[in-house]
VEXVOTI-349022 format. One line per 8 residues: number of its first residue (from 1); their letters; for each residue z, y, x of C-alpha. Coordinates in nm, 4 decimals. Layout:
<pts>
NUM> A> Z/Y/X | ...
</pts>
This chain:
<pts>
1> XXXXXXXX> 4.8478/10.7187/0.4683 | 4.5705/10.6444/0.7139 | 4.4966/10.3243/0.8483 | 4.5080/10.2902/1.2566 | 4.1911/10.3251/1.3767 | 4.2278/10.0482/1.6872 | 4.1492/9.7523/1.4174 | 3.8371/9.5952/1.5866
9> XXXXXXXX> 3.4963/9.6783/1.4444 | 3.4165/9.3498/1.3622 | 3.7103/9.3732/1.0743 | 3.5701/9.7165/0.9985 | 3.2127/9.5990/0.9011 | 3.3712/9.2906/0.7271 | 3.5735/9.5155/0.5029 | 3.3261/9.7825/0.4851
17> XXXXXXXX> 3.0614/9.5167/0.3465 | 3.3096/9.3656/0.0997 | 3.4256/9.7481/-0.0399 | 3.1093/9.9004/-0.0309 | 3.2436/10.2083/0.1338 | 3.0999/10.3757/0.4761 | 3.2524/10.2731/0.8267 | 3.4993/10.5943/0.9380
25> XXXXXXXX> 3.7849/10.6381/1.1193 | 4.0189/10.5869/0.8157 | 4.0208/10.4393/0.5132 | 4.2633/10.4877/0.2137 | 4.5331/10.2743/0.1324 | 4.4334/10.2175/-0.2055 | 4.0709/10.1355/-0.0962 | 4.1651/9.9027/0.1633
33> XXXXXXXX> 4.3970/9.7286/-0.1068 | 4.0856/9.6875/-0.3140 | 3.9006/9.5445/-0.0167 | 4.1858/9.2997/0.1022 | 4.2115/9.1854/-0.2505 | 3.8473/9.1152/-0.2755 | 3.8492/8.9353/0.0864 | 4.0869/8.7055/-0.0463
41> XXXXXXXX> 3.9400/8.6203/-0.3802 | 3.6060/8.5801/-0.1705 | 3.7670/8.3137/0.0636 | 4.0152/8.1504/-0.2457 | 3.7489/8.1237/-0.5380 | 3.9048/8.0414/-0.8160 | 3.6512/7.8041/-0.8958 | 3.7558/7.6063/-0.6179
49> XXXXXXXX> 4.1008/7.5179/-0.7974 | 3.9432/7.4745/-1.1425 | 3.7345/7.1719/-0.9808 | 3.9884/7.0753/-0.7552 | 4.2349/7.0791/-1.0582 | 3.9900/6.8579/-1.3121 | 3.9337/6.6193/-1.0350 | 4.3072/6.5246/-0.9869
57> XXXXXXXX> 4.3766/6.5153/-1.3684 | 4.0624/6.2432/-1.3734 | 4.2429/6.0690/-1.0962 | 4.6313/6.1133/-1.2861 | 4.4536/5.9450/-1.6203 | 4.3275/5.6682/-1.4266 | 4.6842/5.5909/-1.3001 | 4.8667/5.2415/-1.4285
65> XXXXXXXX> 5.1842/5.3726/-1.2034 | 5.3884/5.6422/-1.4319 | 5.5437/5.8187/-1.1340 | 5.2001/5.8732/-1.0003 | 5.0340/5.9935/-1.2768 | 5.3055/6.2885/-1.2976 | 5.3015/6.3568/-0.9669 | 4.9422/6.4295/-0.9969
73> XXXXXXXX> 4.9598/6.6395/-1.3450 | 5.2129/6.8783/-1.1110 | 4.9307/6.9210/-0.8586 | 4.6722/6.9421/-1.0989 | 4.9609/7.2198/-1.3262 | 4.9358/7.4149/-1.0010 | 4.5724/7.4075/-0.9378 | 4.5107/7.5728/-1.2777
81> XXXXXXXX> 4.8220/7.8413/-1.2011 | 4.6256/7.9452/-0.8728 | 4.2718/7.9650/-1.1382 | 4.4704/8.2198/-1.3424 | 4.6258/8.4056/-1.1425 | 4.3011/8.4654/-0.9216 | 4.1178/8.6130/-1.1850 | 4.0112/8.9976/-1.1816
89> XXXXXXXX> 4.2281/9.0293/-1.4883 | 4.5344/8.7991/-1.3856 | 4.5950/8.5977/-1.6830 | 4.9342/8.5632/-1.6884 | 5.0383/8.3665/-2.0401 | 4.8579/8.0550/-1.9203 | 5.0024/8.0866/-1.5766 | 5.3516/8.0749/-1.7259
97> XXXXXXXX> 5.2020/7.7455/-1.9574 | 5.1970/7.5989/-1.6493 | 5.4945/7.6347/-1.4951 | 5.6235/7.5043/-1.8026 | 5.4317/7.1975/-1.8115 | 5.5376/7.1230/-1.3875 | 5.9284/7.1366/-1.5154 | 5.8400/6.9055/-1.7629
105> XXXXXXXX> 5.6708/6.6740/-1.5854 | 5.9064/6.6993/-1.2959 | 6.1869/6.6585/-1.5513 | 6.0662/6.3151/-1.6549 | 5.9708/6.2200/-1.2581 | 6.3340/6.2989/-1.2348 | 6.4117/6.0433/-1.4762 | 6.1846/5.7740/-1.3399
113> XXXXXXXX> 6.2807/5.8139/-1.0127 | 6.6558/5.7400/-1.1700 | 6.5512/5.4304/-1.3217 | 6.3316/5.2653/-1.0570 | 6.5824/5.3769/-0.7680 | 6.6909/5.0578/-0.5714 | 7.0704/4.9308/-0.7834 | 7.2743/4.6474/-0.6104
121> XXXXXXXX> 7.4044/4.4811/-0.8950 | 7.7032/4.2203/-0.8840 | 7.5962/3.8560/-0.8781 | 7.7416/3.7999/-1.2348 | 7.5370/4.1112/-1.3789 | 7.2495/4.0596/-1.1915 | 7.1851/3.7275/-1.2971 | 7.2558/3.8154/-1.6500
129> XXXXXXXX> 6.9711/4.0958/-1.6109 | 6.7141/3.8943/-1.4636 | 6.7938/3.6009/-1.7627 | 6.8317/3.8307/-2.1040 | 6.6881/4.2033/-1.9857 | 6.4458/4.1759/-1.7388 | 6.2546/3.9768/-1.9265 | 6.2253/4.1950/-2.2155
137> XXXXXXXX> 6.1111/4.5026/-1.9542 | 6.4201/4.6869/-1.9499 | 6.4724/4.8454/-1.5648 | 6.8279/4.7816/-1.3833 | 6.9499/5.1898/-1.4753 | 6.8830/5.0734/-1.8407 | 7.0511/4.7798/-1.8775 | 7.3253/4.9823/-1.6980
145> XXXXXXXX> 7.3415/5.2273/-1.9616 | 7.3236/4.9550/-2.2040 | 7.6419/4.7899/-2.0412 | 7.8294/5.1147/-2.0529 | 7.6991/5.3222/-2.4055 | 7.7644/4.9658/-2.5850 | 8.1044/4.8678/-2.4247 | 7.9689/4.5797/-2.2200
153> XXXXXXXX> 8.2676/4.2792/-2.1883 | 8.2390/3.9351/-2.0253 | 8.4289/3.6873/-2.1791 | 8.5419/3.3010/-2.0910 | 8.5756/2.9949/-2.3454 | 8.6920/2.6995/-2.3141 | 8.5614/2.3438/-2.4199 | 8.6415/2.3528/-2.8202
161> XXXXXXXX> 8.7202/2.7128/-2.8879 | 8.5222/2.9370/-3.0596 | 8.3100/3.2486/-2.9764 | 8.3297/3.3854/-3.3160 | 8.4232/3.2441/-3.6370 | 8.2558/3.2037/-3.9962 | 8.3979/3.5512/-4.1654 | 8.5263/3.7316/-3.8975
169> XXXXXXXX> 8.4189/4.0932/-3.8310 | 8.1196/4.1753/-3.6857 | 8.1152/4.4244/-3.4531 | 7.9815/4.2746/-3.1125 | 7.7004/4.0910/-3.0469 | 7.7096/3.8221/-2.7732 | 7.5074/3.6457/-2.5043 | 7.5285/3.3650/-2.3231
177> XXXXXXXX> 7.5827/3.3893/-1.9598 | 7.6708/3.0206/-1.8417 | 7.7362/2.7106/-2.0447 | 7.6233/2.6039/-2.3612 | 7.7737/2.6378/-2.7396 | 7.6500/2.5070/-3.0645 | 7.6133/2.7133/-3.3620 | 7.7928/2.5971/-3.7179
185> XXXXXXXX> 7.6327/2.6782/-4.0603 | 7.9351/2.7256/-4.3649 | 8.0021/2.3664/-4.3794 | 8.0924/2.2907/-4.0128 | 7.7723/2.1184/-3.9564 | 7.5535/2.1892/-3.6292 | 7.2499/2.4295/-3.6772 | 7.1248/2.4453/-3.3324
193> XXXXXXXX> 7.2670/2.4518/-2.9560 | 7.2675/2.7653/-2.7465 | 7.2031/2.7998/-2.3602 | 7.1538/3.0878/-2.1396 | 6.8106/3.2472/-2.0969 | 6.5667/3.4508/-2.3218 | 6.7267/3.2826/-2.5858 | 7.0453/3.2861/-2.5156
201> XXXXXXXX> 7.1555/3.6003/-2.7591 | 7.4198/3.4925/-3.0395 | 7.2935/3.6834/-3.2928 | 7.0280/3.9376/-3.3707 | 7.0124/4.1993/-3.1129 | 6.8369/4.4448/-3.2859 | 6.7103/4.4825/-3.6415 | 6.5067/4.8138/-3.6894
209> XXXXXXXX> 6.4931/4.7619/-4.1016 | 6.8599/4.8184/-4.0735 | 6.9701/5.2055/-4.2644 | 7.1739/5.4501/-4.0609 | 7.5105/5.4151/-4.2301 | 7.4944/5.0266/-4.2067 | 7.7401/5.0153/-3.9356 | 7.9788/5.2594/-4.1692
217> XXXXXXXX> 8.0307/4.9685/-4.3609 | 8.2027/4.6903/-4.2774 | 8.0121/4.3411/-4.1941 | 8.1070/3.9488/-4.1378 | 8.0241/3.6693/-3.9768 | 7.8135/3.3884/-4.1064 | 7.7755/3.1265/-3.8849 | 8.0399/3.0220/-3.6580
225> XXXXXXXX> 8.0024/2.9439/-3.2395 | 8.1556/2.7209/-3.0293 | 8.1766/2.6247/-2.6731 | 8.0141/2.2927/-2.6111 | 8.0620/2.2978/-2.2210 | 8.3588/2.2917/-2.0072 | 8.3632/2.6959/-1.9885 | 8.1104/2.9281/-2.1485
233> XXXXXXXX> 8.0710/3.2782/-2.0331 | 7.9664/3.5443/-2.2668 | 7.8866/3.9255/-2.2257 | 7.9531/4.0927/-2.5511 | 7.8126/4.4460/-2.6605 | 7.9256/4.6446/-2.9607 | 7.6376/4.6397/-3.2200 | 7.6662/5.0308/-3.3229
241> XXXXX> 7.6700/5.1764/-3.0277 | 7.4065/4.9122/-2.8975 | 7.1661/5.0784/-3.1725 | 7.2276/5.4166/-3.0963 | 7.1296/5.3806/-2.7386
</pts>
């Protein structure tokens, strides 16, 4: 294996000086290997990328924005990759550590690009969003998940009937879209009035001090609720799917 002999000079004494070895007329392919290899280390220094790599991870835990600060860990994954693998002794166990940590952290840009994605939503659920989950900092895909894992129904009432009654079952938990309904303690008697907004939830949406086989058993009604208006809209969620979620 001999190596043409028409290269220019100038890349002769370049790989001559790197190699150490004397300018000829050929030069063996394993030698010339060694040289290459040590060209390119000379022009990509590894301690370029460790820098480089520190730098951008300074700049990703400075970042407020969640999608940016991932997108800058990948960058900053693949700058210390390069630092490994550039070593005289490739290390290659921390290399493969990093191409771990890039699917991760593309795995969950994956996700947040899902959830911030631009969602049209139809007038009646987007105006139930912006009153009962935007509020609370839950993104459009979420409260679409929400609506499907818990069963999501809208319901309409009329003037004088009632959302739920005193000792029924419990197994949804309602909110208050449009109109306004009063709630009844045991004896009939009018506890407060409902309306839509923050506020507008018939019942406790979420109790964490609850145990995990609470919804095993089964669970009633206290209070009753009744439409006060001449129609009340309701979106109603079942409660044990609405705490798995």
């Amino acid at each position: 294996w001999v190596v043409n002999t028409r290269i220019p000079m100038a890349m002769w004494r370049r790989l001559a000086s790197i190699s150490k070895l004397p300018l000829g007329g050929s030069l063996g392919l394993r030698s010339c290997s060694a040289a290459a290899e040590m060209s390119i280390r000379s022009i990509a220094n590894p301690v370029y990328f460790v820098h480089g790599g520190n730098l951008i991870v300074l700049m990703a835990v400075n970042q407020t924005d969640m999608l940016k600060l991932r997108g800058l860990s990948v960058v900053a994954s693949c700058c210390g990759i390069a630092y490994n693998l550039l070593q005289p002794k490739p290390l290659i166990a921390p290399a493969c550590w990093g191409v771990v940590f890039i699917g991760c952290h593309l795995y969950q840009l994956a996700i947040l690009m899902r959830e911030q994605r631009y969602l049209d939503l139809p007038e009646e659920q987007h105006k139930t969003y912006e009153d009962a989950f935007q509020c609370n900092g839950f993104t459009k895909q979420q409260y679409l998940d929400i609506l499907e894992g818990a069963e999501g129904q809208w319901n309409r009432f009329k003037k004088g009937e009632f959302l739920f009654r005193r000792g029924e079952k419990l197994e949804k938990i309602n909110y208050l879209v449009d109109g306004h309904a009063e709630i009844l303690s045991t004896s009939d008697d009018r506890i407060s009035v409902v309306k839509p907004g923050k506020g507008g939830w018939l019942g406790e949406l979420y109790d964490p001090n609850i145990t995990e086989d609470h919804w095993k058993k089964d669970h009633q009604h206290r209070i009753s609720a009744r439409c006060m208006s001449d129609e009340c809209k309701t979106l109603s969620l079942r409660k044990q799917p609405l705490h798995a979620i």
